[in-house]
N, C-alpha and C positions, 0 to 999 in steps of 0.2 A: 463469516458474517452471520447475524442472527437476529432476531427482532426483539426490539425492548417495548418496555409497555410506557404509555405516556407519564413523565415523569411525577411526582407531586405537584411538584407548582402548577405544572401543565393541566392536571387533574381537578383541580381547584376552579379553573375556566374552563372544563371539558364543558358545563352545562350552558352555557352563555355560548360556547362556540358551538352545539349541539343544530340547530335551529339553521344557523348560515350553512354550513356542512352540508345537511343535508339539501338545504336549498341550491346549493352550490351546484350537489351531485344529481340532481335531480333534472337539472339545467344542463348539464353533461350528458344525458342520459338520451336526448334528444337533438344534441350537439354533438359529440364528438366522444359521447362514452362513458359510462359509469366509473368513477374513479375511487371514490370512500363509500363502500355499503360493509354492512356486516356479515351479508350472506350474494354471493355472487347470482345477478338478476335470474341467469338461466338454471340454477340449478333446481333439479326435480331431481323425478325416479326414472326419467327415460332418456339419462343422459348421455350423449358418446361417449363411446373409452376410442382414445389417441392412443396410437400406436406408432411408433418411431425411431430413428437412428440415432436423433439428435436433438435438441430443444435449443428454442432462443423464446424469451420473454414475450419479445414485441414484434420482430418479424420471421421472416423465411429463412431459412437455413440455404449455406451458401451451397453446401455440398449434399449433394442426394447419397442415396443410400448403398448404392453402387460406387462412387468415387473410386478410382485407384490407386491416387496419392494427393497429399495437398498441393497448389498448385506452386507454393515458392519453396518448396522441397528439391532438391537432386534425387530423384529415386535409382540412379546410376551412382549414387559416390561413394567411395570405396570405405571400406570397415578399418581403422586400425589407428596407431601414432597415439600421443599424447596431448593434452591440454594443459598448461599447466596458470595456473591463475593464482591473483594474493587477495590478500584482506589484513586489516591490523586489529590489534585486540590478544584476545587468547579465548583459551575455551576449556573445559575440563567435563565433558558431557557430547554423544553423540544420542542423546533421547531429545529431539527436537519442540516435546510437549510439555514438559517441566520449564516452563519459562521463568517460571516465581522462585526456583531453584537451581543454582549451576548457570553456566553461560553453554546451549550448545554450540558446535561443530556449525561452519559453515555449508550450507546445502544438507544437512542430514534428512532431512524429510525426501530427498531424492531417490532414495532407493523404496517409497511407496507410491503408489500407483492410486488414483482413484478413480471412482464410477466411470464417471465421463470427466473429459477434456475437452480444453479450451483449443482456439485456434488463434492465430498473429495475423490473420488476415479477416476480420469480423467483431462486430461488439456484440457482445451477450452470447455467442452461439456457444454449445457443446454438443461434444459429439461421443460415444459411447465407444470407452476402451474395453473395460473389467465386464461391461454386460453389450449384448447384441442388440437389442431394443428396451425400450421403458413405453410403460404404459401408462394412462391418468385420465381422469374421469374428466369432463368441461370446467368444472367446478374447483378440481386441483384436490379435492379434500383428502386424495391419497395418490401413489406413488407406488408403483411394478415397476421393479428394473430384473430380466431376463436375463442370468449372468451368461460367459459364455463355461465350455464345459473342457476347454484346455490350459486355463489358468492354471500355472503352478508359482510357489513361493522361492523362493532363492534355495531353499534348502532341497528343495525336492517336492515337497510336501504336495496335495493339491488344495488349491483357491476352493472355497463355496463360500454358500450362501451365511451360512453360520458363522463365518469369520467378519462377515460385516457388520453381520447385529452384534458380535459380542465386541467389535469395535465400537462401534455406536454406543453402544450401552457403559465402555469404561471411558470416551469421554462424556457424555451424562454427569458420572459420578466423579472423575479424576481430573477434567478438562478443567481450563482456568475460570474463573467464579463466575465470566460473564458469558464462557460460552456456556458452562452449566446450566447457568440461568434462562438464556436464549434456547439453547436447546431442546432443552425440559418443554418449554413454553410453546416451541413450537412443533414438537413432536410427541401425538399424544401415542401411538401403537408403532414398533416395529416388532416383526417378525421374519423367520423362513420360511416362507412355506412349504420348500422342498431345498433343497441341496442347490439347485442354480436357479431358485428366486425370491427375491427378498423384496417387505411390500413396508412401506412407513406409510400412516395416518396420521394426518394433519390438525391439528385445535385448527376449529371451525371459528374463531376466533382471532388466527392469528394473519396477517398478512396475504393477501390473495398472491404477488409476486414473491418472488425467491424464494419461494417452498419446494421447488420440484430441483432450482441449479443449486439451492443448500444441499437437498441431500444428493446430488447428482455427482458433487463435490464432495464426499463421503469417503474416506479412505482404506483402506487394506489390510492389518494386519494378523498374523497368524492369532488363532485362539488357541494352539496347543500350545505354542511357544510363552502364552502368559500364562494359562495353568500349568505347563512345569515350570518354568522358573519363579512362579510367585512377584514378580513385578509389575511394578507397576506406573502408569502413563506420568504422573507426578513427580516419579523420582529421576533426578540425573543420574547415568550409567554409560559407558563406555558398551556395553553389551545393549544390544537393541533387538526388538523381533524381527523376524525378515520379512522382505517385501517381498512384491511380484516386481517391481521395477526391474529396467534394464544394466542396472548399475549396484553393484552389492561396495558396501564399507571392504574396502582391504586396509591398506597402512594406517595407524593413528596413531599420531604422535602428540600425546596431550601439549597445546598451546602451539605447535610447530606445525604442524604435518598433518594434511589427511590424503589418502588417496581413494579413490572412486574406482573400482575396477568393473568392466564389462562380466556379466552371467554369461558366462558361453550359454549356455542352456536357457537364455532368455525366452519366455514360450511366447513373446509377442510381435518379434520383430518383421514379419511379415502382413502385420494388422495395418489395412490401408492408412487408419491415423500415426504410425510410427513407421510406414514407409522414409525414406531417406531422413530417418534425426537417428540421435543417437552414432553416431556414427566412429568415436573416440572410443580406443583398447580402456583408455584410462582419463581422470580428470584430477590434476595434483592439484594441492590449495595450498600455498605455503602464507603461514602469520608471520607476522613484521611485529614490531614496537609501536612502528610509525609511519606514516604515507613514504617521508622522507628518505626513509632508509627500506622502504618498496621497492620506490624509486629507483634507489642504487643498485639493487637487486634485478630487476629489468635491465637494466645497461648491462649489468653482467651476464645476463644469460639466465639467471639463475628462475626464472620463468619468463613464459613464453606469448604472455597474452596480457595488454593492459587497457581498461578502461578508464581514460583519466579523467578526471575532474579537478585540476588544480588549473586553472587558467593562465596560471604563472609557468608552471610548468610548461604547459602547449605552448606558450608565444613564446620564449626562452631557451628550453634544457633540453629541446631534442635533436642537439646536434653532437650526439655523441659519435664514440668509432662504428657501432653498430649500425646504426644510419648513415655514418656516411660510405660505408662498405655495404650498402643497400643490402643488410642484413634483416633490419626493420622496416615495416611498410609503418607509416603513419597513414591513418585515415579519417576523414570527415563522414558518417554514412547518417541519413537520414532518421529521424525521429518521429513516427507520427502517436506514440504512445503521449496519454497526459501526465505533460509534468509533475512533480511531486509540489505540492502547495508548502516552499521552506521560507525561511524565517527566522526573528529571533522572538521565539514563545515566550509571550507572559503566564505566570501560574496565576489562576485567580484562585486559587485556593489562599494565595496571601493576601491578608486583608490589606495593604499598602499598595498593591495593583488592581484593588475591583474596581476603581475610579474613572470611567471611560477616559477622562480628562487627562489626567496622569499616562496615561497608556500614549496616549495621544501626542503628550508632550514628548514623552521620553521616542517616540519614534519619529518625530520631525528632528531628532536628533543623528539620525542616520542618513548619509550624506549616497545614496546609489549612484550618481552620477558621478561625483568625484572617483568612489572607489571603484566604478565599470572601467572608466577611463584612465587612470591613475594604479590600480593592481590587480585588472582585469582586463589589459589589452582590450578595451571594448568589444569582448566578444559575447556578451551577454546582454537582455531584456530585462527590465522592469518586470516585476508579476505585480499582479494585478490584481487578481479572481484565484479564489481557489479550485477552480477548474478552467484551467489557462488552456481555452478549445473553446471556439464559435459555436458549437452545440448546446455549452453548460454554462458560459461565463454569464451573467448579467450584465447588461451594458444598458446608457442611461436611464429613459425615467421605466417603470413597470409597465408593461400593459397587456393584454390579452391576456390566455389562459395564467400568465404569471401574476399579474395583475389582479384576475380572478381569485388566488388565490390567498395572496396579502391580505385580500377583504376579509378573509375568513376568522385571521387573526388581529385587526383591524386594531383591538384595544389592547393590545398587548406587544403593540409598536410605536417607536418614537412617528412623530407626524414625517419628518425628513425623509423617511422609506421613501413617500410616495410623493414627497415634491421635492425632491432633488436626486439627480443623476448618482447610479450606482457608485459608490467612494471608488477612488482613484488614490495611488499613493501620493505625496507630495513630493512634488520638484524640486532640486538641490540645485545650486550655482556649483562654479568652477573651482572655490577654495574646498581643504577638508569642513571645516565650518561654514556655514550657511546661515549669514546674521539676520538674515527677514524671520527664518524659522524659529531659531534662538529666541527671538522677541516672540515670534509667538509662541512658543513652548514658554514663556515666562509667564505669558498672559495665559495661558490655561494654565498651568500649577496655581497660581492666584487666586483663579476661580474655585481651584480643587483645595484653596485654603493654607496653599504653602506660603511662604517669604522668604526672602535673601537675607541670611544672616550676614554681618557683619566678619565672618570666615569664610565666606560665600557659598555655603551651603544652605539649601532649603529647609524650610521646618517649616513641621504643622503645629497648626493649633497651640498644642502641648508641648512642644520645643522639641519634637523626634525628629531627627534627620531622615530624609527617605532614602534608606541604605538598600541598595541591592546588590545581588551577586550573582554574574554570570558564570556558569558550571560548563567547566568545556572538556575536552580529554585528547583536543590533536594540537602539536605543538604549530604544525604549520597554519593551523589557521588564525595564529593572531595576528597575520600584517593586516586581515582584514578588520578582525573584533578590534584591535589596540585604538584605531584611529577613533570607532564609535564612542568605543571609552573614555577619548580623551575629552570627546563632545559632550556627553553625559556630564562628564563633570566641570566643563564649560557652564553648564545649566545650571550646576550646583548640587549633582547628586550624589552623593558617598557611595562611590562603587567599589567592588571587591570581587577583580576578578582570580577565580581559583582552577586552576587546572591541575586535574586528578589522574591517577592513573585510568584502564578501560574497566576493570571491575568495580572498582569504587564508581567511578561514571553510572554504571549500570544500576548498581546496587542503589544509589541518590534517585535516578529516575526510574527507578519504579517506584520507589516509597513517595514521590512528588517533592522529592527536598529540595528543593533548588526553586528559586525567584525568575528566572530567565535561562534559557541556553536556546541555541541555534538546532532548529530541528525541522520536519519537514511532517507530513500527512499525504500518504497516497491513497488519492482517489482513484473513479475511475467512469469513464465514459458513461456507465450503465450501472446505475445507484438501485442499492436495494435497502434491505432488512440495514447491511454493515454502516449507515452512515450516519443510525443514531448511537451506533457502540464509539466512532472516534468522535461525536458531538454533540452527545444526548444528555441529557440530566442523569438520566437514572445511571451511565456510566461514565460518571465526571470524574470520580474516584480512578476510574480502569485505566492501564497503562494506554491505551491506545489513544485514550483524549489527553491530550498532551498537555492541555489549558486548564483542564478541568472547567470546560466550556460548561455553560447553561444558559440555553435558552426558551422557555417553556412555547415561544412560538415557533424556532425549529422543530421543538420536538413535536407538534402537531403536522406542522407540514411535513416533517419526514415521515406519519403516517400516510399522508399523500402519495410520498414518493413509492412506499413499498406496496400502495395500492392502487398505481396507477395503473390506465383501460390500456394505454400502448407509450411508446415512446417520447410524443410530444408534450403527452400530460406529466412524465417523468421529470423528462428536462423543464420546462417550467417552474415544478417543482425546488426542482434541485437551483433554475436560477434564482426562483424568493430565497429561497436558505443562501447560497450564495452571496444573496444581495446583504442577507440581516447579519452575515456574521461578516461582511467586510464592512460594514458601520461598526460591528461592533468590535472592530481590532483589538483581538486578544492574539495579536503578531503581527510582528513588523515585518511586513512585505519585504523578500529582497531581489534574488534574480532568478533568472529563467532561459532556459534554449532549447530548442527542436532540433537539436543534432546529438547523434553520438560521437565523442572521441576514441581512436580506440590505436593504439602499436601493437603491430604483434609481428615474430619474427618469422620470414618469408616460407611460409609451409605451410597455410591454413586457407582454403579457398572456401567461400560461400556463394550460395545461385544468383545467379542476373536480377532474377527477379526477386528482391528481401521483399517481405512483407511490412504492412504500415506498422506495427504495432508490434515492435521485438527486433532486439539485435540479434539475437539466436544463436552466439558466438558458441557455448556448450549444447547446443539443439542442433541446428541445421548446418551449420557448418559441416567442414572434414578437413581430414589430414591430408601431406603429399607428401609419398618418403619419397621420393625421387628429390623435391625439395631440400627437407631435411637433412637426408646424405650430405647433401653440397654443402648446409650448414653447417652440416660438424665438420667435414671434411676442412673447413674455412678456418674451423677455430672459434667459431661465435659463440658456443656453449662454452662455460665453467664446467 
């Protein structure tokens, strides 16, 4: 994640919105907190330096600086066995940072390690792997992180401080354009200063939050390993530098095979935050073609661990021999991470979708209720909010600090923001088709200046049909796409749907070629700098904004978000933005659930106690050969 500067459009209103702003924060200041200044209230020359185990943004850290293990860990569960997990696609690259180049390896970034880590039981906190405390002035304007002094690299080699700054510094120059950009911006000095401490300075300019968990989140790898081999972070390769992680690349089998093998020589695994994870000899990944033929793959044996997502699949197909010789555990386990905000994306890069109207129509053309109920086993929710969580979501009219802050962009919103209840999807009847909708999606194209030709397709102005094409790449997902399709062009719209192989897929959406496809955006409870790179103007172009979203009053208030005094100001924040970009439906809402699905074949235990936030199936978990034996003894493996 990284901070962008307000976009141009936005730019153009900076001086008009200058005035409320301030007013705004000013007003905070004596309420609840200073939220937008350019220089943070308290800083002087006599300021505290923080000293610490861990940092969280906006409150307390759960774990003190003694902890002995996390608390929904096993710090008892035994070391060994196998994981074996799939995915579809292919891949020809284990360099996980060359994204504009090559498809990498599933998990490749696994075998590096960074600053500090995260926890599944907490929002915002980290807590220090690679260094034993970080230090930071009130003000944040720089960043001590105090490595420790028995890091070693998979080779052998030893960890310092110089390995981070010359990481640091080749993404700078090799990272992809937006984190270049971001990075630059917001890191104006790094150095070593000695062999295990490494200090970044901050643009005094840039974001008062996510400055210290940006770089805290800083990654590992060796600097000898890039000046001898001359490579570099850009290029796809099969050969990578080594990490300190617990897990080194063994088997690769370009497009088929990777295996994850354990460092015996791991120099971390007694560090209170890797107390009981890691706990797998090995983690296989085997590639498919297709979910479909995953699938088939799990029933045989041929891996061991599934996460499913096909709802047809859950309500139907898992009554195989494997199951029923209680060889497979099926499970329901709770969810409390946030949904991923999916959909079916419009590109507004194509001028034939900028037309709120159009968008509008063309999504009252999606029937959720027919297809939850009808090839979804009703096991799914509406979404809503692209932060589907009582925390983030927007719900009816604005008011309070949310409210406060719409004011600020006042003239650079439709009037409906602020007198009418947060958008809701629209409700579908019990046929695939939904004729109240149909008639209204007629009456908006009408308005957007289409008509029903006489073929019954729509045309504007100039006689052009509104042709789109949804881009997809799983063959199993058309019982769901087909039916929309058939609605579309109920409507009258010349659709073309094309499904590609996984590279071709890839290869279309990064360059933005494609009119619509089915995709998702992960957010996250605790918004920073990253939330104008997936919806900011200035990265509308960048793979991450999948719309090519622009909002120049987003992009103001997500200056809010990454300047907010503590958590409440945050989420508020992030409910305005919430609220303006489900008015402005550039994606069609579809479903949602707080559960994980998950089979897996009877020899993989996890603690009593999972945590809210992670299924932890390659983390916390472990193996049980006692298990095991019995299965193969049984015949369940291929």
């Amino acid at each position: 994640m990284h901070h962008r500067p307000l976009s141009k459009a936005a730019a153009i209103t900076k001086d008009r919105q200058q005035t409320r702003l301030k007013h705004w924060v000013l007003g905070s200041v004596f309420g609840v907190g200073a939220v937008f200044a350019a220089e943070p209230l308290w800083a002087d020359s006599h300021q505290t330096i923080i000293e610490s185990h861990g940092f969280n943004e906006y409150g307390e850290l759960k774990y003190g600086p003694d902890f002995p293990h996390l608390d929904y860990v096993n710090p008892d569960a035994p070391l060994g066995g196998q994981i074996s997990v799939s995915t579809t696609g292919t891949f020809d690259s284990m360099n996980p940072f060359a994204t504009l180049s090559g498809t990498p390896g599933a998990l490749a970034s696994t075998i590096y390690e960074r600053i500090m880590a995260a926890t599944s039981d907490e929002v915002g906190s980290i807590y220090c792997v690679l260094c034993r405390t970080l230090e930071y002035p009130e003000d944040r304007s720089w960043v001590i992180f105090n490595l420790r002094d028995d890091v070693t690299f998979s080779d052998g080699t030893p960890f310092t401080a110089h390995d981070i700054v010359h990481t640091h510094k080749l993404f700078r120059e090799q990272g992809t354009p937006s984190f270049r950009a971001g990075i630059t911006e917001l890191v104006t000095g790094y150095e070593a200063l000695d062999d295990l401490t490494v200090k970044f300075t901050f643009n005094e300019d840039s974001p008062f939050r996510s400055r210290i968990s940006q770089m805290g989140s800083a990654l590992a790898m060796s600097k000898a390993w890039f000046e001898e081999t001359g490579a570099r972070l850009d290029e796809p390769g099969l050969e990578v530098s080594p990490g300190t992680g617990e897990y080194v690349i063994g088997k690769v089998d370009p497009g088929r095979q990777i295996i994850y093998e354990r460092n015996p020589d791991y120099w971390g695994q007694d560090v209170p935050i890797n107390v009981g994870r890691g706990n797998y000899d090995s983690i296989r990944i085997e590639y498919f073609a297709d979910s479909s033929a995953a699938f088939e793959a799990f029933k045989a044996g041929e891996f061991t661990f599934r996460q499913e997502t096909s709802s047809l699949n859950w309500a139907t197909s898992y009554d195989f021999p494997a199951i029923e010789n209680d060889w497979v555990t099926k499970d329901v386990l709770d969810d409390g991470t946030l949904a991923a905000a999916t959909g079916f994306v419009f590109n507004l890069g194509r001028e034939k979708l900028q037309d709120r109207r159009v968008r509008l129509a063309l999504g009252l053309m999606y029937n959720f209720n027919w297809t939850n109920t009808n090839l979804q086993y009703g096991l799914f929710e509406q979404r809503e909010s692209f932060w589907e969580n009582d925390r983030l979501k927007a719900t009816g009219l604005p008011e309070g600090l949310e409210l406060d802050m719409l004011e600020t962009v006042r003239d650079m919103l439709p009037e409906e923001i602020f007198t009418e209840p947060a958008y809701l999807p629209h409700e579908s009847g019990e046929r695939p088709l939904d004729r109240g909708n149909l008639r209204r999606a007629l009456a908006l194209m009408e308005e957007a200046g289409y008509v029903t030709g006489d073929d019954g397709l729509l045309r504007n102005a100039d006689g052009q049909t509104l042709d789109v094409e949804f881009l997809e790449t799983r063959q199993s997902f058309d019982r769901v796409l087909t039916p929309y399709i058939d609605n579309l062009e109920r409507l009258g719209v010349n659709v073309t749907y094309n499904r590609v192989d996984a590279s071709q897929y890839q290869a279309r959406v990064q360059a933005k070629d494609y009119d619509m496809i089915f995709s998702f955006w992960v957010n996250g409870l605790q918004e920073g700098t990253g939330l104008l790179q997936r919806y900011g103007c200035e990265d509308k172009d960048d793979i991450f904004n999948r719309s090519a979203y622009c909002s120049p009053a987003v992009d103001a208030l997500g200056e809010l978000v990454s300047n907010a005094a503590n958590y409440d100001e945050m989420s508020a924040a992030v409910r305005a933005i919430d609220r303006i970009m489900r008015y402005d439906y550039f994606v069609v809402p579809v479903w949602t659930r707080s559960s994980n699905w998950v089979a897996y074949y009877d020899m993989y235990e996890y603690p009593e106690n999972l945590p809210e936030f992670g299924l932890g199936h390659l983390d916390y978990w472990w193996f049980n050969q006692e298990k095991a034996d019995a299965l193969q003894a049984a015949g369940a493996f291929q």
